[in-house]
C-alpha distance (Angstrom), angle and dihedral (degrees) to the residues before:
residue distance angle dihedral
X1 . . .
X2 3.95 . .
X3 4.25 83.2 .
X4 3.85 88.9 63.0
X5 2.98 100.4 42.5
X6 3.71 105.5 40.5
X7 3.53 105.0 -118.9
X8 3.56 119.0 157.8
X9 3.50 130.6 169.8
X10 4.76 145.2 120.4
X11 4.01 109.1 -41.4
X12 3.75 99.4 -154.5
X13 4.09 137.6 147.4
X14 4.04 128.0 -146.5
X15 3.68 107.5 -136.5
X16 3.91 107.5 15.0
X17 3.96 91.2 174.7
X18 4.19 86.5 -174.9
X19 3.35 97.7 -16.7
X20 3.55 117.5 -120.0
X21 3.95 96.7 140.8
X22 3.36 87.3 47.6
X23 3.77 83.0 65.2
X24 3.18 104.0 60.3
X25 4.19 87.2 42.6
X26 3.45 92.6 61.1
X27 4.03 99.3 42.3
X28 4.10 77.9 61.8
X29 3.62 94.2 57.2
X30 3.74 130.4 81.2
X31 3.47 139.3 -108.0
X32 4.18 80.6 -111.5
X33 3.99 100.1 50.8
X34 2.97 129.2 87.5
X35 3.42 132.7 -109.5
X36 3.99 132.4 -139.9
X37 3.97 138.1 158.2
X38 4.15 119.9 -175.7
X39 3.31 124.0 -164.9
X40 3.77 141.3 145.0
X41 3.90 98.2 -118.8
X42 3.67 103.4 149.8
X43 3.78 108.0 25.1
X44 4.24 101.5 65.2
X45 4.04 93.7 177.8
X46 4.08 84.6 69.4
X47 3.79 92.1 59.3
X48 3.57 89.9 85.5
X49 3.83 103.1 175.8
X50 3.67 97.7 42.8
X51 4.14 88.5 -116.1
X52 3.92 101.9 155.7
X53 3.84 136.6 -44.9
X54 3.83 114.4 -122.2
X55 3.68 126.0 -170.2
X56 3.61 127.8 -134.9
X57 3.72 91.2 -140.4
X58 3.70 96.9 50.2
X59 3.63 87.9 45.5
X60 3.55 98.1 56.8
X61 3.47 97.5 38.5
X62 3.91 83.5 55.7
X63 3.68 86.4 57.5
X64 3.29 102.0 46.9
X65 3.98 94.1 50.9
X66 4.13 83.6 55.6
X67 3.76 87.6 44.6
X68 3.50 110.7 -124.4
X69 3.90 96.7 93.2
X70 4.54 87.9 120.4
X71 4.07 84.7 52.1
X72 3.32 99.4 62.9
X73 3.78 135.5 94.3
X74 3.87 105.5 -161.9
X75 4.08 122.5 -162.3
X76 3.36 114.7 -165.8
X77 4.33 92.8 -162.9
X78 3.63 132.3 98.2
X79 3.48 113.5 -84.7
X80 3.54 95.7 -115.8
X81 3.88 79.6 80.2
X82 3.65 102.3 40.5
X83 3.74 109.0 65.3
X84 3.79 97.6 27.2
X85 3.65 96.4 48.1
X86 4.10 113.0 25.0
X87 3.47 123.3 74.7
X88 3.96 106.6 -110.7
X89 4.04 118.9 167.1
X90 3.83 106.7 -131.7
X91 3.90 116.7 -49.5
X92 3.70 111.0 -136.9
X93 4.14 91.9 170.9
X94 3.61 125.6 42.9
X95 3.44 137.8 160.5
X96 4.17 111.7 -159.1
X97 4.10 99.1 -160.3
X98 3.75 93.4 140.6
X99 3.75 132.6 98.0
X100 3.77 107.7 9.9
X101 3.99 102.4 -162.9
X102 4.18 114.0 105.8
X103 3.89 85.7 -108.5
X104 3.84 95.0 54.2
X105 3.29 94.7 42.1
X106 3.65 97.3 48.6
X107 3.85 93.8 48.7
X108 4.17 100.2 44.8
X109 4.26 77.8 50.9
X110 3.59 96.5 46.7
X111 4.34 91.7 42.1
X112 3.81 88.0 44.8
X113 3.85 98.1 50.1
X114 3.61 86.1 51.5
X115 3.86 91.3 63.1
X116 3.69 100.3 29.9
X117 3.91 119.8 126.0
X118 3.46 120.6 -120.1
X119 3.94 99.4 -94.8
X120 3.69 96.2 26.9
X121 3.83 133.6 145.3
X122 3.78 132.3 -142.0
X123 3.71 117.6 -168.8
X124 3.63 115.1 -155.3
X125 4.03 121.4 -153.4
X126 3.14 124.0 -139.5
X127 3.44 98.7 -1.5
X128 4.14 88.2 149.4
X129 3.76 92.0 38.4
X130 4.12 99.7 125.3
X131 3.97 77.8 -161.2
X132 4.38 87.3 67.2
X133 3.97 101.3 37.6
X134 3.90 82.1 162.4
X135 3.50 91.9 68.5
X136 3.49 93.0 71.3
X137 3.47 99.3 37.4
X138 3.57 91.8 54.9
X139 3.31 94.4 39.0
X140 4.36 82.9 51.5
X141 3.69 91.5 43.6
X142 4.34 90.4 55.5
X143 3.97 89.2 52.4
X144 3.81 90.5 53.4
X145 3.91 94.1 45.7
X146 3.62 109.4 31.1
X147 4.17 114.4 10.7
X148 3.72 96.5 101.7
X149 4.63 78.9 175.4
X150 3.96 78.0 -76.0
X151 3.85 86.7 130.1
X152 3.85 131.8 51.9
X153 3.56 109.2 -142.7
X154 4.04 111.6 -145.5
């Protein structure tokens, strides 16, 4: 779809724990997008809901063995910081696997559609995980506040 219709724009995932979905991201992204994985890796007292403990190292040994480890520019900060504050083109993929609390989920939503490319995609993980209720709800809470029928919901 983004091919055909010329979209372009950063491939990136909140939360890659190890990685693998990031994998799979980034073999859908061209030589021309950008790349970008955010996760708290070294700082545990940000990982406020206790929802997994990715490595660096495994990561990027993950990355490398799907060989786009060079493409990739990794932040290891809470997301809260990424989207607001670093300077990312347009994301037209992202997968939102970070924070899994209502409030986390409503703010890396709310920062993300902010930034999103017309045509892009956010996955959501775990989003019928009985384990993460607050996915939903803050996934509910962002289309009461802040859908405006911006997003198609698939």
């Amino acid at each position: 779809m983004h091919v055909a219709r010329d979209i372009f724009g950063t491939v990136g995932e909140i939360g890659v724990h190890h990685g693998w979905f990031f994998a799979v991201l980034a073999s859908c992204a061209r030589s021309c997008d950008s790349l970008f994985a955010c996760d708290i890796f070294g700082d545990g007292s940000l990982n406020v809901d206790c929802k997994g403990n990715g490595g660096l190292e495994h990561f990027l040994t993950n990355a490398a063995n799907a060989g786009v480890n060079g493409r990739i520019n990794v932040f290891d900060t809470a997301s809260v910081f990424l989207l607001e504050q670093c300077d990312l083109p347009s994301i037209r993929m992202l997968s939102k696997d970070g924070g899994h609390t209502q409030t986390l989920t409503y703010n890396d939503l709310l920062s993300a559609s902010r930034v999103l490319s017309e045509g892009g995609v956010i996955f959501i993980d775990d989003f019928l995980n009985t384990g993460w209720c607050g996915v939903q709800r803050g996934f509910s809470a962002f289309l009461v506040n802040h859908h405006q029928g911006r997003l198609i919901l698939f």
